[in-house]
C-alpha atoms as one frame of an Amber mdcrd trajectory, in Angstrom:
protein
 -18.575-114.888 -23.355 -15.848-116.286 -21.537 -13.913-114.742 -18.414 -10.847
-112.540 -19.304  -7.660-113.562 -18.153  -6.681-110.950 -16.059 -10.251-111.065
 -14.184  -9.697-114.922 -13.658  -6.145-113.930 -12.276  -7.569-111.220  -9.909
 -10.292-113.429  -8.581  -7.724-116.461  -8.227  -5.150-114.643  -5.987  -8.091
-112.912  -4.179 -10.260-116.327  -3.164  -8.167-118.537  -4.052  -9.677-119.588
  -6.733 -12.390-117.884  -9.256 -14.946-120.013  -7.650 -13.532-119.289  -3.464
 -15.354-119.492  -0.621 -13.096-119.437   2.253 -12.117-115.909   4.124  -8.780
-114.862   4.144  -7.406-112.705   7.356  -4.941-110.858   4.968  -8.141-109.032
   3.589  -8.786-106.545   6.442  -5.443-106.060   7.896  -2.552-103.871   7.827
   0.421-105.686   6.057   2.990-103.956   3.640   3.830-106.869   2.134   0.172
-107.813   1.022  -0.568-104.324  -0.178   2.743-104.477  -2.057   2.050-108.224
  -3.740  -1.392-106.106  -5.039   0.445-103.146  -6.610   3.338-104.964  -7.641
   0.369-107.320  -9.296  -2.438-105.593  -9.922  -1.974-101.664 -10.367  -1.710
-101.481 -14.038  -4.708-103.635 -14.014  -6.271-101.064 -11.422  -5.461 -98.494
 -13.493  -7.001 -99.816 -17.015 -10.099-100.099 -15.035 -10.461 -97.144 -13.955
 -10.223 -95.485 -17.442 -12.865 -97.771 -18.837 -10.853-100.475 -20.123 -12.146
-103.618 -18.443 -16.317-102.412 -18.008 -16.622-105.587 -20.187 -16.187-107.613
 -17.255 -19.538-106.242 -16.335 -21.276-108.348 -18.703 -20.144-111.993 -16.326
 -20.713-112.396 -12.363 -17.539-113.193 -12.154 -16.357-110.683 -13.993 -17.808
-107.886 -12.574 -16.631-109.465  -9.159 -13.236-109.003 -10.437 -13.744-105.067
 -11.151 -15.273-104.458  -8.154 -12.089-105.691  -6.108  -9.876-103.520  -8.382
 -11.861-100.668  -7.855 -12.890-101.220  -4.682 -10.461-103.281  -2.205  -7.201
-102.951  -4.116  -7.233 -99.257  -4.151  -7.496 -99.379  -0.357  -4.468-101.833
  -0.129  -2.352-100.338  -2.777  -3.018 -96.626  -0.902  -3.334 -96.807   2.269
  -3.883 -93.327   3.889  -3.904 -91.771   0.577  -6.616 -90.275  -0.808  -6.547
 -92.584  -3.880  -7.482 -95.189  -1.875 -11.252 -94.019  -2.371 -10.599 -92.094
  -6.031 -12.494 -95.376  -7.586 -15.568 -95.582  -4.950 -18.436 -94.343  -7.408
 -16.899 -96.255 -10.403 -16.822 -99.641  -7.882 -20.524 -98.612  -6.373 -21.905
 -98.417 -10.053 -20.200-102.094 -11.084 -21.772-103.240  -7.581 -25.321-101.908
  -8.108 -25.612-103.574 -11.664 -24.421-106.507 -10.877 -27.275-106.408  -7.717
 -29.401-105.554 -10.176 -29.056-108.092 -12.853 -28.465-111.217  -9.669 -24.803
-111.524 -10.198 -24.223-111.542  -6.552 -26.716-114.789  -6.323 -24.565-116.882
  -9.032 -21.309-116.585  -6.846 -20.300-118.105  -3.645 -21.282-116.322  -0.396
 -17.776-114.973   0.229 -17.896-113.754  -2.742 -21.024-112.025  -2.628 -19.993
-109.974   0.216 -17.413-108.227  -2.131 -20.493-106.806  -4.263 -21.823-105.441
  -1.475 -18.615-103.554   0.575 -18.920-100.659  -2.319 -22.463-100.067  -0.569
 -20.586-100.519   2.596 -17.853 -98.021   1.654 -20.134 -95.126   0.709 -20.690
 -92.392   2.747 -24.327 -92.225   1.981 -27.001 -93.406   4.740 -29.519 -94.756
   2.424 -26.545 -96.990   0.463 -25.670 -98.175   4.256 -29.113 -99.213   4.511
 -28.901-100.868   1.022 -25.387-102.787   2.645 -27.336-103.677   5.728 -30.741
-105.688   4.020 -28.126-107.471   1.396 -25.344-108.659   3.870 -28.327-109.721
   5.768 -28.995-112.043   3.138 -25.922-114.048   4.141 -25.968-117.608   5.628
 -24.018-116.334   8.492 -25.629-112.712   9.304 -26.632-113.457  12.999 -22.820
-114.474  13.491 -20.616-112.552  15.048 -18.044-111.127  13.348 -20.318-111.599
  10.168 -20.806-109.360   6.943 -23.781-108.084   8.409 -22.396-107.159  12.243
 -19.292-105.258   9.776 -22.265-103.466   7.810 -23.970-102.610  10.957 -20.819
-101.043  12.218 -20.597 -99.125   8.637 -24.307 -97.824   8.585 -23.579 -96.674
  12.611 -20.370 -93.943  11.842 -22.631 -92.939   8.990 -25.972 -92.309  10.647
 -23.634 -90.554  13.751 -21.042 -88.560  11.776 -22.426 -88.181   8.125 -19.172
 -89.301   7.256 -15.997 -92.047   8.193 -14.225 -90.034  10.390 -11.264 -92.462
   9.902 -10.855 -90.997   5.992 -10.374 -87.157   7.087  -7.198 -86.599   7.536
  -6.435 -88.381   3.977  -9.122 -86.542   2.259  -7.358 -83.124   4.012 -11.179
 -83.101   5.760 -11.124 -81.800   9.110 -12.368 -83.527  12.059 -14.943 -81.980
  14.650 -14.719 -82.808  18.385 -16.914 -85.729  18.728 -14.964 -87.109  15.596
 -11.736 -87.213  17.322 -13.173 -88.286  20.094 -14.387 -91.190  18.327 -11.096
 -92.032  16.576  -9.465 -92.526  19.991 -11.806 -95.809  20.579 -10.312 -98.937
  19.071 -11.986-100.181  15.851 -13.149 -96.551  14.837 -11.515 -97.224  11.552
 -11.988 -99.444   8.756
């Protein structure tokens, strides 16, 4: 089986290339014009994958790579502060815990593997930000700071305190309590 076009393309403007390794600071900031290039891009592509069209991919490393960013990271570029942002969590978790399962994330490069591992990162649940913890601690570069690992650290702490990202409530029409709030004040309480 061979890699489908589209995945190669999502994987290519992603890393770089389908076989990247180098980290990109456009992935984890703010910036219209980045979130637009990925819906102007990608959304129909989002959108086939989240009806079913592309599970597929599931059957390649690399492919399943490719629908866990749809799912997973594009969502939260393409809607910022919208609760659509996390409509494809559980679909992007499931892709992510096969592909753990079956060694996927051990056939792609590092930076790569750390994109299997955010939907564990990205759930609410403590015992999946446990799971995120003991596989970005895998990493060559886990003791570094700055690292996957110190980022999952940081993810499995608002979850063990709150239960929940406090950051999400007011696009999930959640409210906040006191020590949430609180919290949100502090630099770096969001993701």
């Amino acid at each position: 089986m061979t890699l489908d076009p589209r995945a190669e393309a999502i994987l290519t403007f992603w890393f770089g290339s389908p076989n990247g390794n180098t980290k990109r600071d456009a992935w984890f900031k703010k910036d219209p014009a980045f979130d637009a290039t990925i819906e102007k891009k990608f959304s129909e592509d989002y959108v086939r994958a989240h009806f079913g069209a592309y599970d597929a991919w599931q059957k390649l490393p690399l492919g399943s790579l490719a629908l866990v960013l749809l799912l997973d990271q594009f969502p939260r570029n393409m809607f910022r502060d919208d609760p659509r942002a996390f409509a494809t969590d559980r679909k992007a978790l499931d892709v992510a815990q096969h592909a753990v399962a079956q060694r996927f994330d051990q056939e792609v490069t590092p930076v790569q593997r750390t994109f299997f591992y955010l939907p564990f990162e990205h759930s609410e649940d403590l015992m999946l930000q446990e799971r995120a913890k003991e596989l970005n601690r895998a990493l060559p570069d886990w003791e570094q700071p700055g690292s996957s690992y110190s980022y999952a650290v940081q993810h499995w702490d608002i979850i063990r305190r709150f239960g929940r990202f406090p950051h999400r409530n007011a696009a999930l029409g959640r409210p906040s309590t006191a020590s949430e709030e609180e919290f949100l004040k502090h630099p770096g309480s969001g993701f």
